[in-house]
N, C-alpha and C positions, 0 to 999 in steps of 0.2 A: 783261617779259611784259605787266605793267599798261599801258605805255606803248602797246603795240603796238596792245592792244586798244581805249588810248583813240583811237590814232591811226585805226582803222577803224569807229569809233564815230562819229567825226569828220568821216570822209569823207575825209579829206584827200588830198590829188593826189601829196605828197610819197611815199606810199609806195605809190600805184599804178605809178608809172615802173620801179622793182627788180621787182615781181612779173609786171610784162610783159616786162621780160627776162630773170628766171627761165623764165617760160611758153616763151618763144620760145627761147631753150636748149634747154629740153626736148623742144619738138616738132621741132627741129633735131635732136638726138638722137637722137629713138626714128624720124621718120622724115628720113634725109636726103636731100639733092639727089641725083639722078640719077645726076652727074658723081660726084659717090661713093660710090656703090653698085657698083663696081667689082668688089671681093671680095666680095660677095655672091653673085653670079651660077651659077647653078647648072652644074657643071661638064661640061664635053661631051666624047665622045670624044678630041678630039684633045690635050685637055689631060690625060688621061688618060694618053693614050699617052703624053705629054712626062716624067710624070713615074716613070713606068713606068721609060723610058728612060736615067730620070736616075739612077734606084736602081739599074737595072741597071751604070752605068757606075759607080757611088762603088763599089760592090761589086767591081767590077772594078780600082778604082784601090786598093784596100784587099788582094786577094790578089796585084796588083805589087810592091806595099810588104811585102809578108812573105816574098816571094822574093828580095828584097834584101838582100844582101850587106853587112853593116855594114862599115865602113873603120878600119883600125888604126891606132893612137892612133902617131902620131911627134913627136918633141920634135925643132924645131932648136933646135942651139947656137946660142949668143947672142954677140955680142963685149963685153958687162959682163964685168966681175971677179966672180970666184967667191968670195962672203965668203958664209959659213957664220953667222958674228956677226951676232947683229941689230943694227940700226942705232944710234951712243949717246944720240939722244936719245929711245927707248922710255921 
């Protein structure tokens, strides 16, 4: 902490470079480029509608799935030997 302060006591250049790309991160962050500002944008009917449409079908695909007939469990036989012994080197 002492260093830092002698270092801006100082003037020195060394440690104005880090805090302009701190700054410039930050004002990249709180405001960004255009190009993504994407999800921001305030939502308009028709995307509305999209998603509307889309709960309505997961809904839809969700009472398919419960009228569904689950499928019974069948074992084929195998052509191995039927040894009941577990193997000898357990």
């Amino acid at each position: 902490m002492i260093g830092v302060g002698a270092q801006i006591w100082n003037g020195s250049t060394t440690l104005l470079i880090p805090v302009i790309l701190v700054a410039i991160v930050f004002l990249l962050y709180k405001f960004p480029p255009s190009r993504f500002r994407r999800g921001f944008r305030a939502r308009s009917e028709s995307a509305r509608y999209r998603q509307t449409a889309k709960s309505q079908a997961r809904h839809r695909r969700e009472a398919d799935k419960a009228k569904r007939r689950t499928a019974t469990f069948r074992v084929i036989e195998g052509t191995k030997p039927r040894d009941d012994e577990p193997p000898t080197y357990h």
